[in-house]
N, C-alpha and C positions, 0 to 999 in steps of 0.2 A: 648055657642060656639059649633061648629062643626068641626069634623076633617075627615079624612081622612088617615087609617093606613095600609100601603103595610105592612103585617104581617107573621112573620112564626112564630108559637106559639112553635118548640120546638128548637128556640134560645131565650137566656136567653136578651139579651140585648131588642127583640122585646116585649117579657113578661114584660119586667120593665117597658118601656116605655109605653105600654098600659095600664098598672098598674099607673101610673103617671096621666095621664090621665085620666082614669076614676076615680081615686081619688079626679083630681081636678071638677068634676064633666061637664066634657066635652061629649056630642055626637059623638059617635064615631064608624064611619062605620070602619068596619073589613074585609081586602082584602088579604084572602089567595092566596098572587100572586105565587104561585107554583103549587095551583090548578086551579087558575085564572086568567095568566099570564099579565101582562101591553104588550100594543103594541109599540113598536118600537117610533111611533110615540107620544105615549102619555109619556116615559119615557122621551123621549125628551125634553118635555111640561115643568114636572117638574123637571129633572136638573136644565133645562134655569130660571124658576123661582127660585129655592134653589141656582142659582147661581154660580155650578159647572161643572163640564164635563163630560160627560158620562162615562170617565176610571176612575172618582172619585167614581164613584160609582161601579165600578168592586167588588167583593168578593174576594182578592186576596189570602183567602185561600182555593178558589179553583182552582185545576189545569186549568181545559179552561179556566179559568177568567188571571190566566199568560200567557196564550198564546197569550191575547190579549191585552196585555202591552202595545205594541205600533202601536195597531191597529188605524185607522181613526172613527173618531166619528159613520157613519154610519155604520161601520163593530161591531161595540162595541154593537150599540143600537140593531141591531139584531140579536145579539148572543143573548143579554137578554133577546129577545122577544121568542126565539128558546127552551134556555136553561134556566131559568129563578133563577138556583141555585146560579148562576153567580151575582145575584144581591146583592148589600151589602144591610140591612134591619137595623131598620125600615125605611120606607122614611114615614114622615107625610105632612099632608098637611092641612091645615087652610086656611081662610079667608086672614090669613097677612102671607101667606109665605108655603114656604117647606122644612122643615129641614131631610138633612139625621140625623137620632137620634144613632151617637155611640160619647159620651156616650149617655144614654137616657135624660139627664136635658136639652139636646139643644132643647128638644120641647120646655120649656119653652120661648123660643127667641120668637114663632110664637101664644103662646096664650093669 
């Protein structure tokens, strides 16, 4: 199987989950989205498939990511494209699905 992992390697929750992962012997591209931002439109992409909303996936522990609490879906998605700290991690992505991974065992849902 193949995945797909929006990655910041010095939070612990994305460690874990990539660690799960390659345990269970998955492929598994690694997407430093802070040096390699997702675009607006492609975060979009996977919400819609993970089945959430764009403010779902806000980092609300960080400050601009509260500012934009009750922002509209497209003000939300390009902030993350702007600001990219703002993203909650990991976001995985498989064949069967896109799971935001807090905790890290919800990848299992998708492999």
């Amino acid at each position: 199987m193949k995945a797909t992992i929006w990655h910041n390697p010095r939070c612990g929750t994305s460690r874990n989950t990539l660690a799960l992962l390659q345990a269970r012997g998955v492929d598994v591209t690694v997407v430093e989205y802070l040096k390699t931002p997702p675009t607006a439109d492609e975060l979009s992409r996977l919400y819609a498939v993970a089945g959430i909303a764009p403010r779902d996936g806000l980092r609300l522990t960080e400050p601009d990511a509260q500012a934009l609490r009750d922002a509209d879906d497209e003000t939300i998605l390009h902030a993350m494209e702007v600001n990219p700290i703002i993203i909650q991690r990991p976001l995985i992505e498989t064949d069967r699905g896109v799971r935001l991974c807090r905790p890290p065992e919800r990848v299992l849902e998708i492999l």
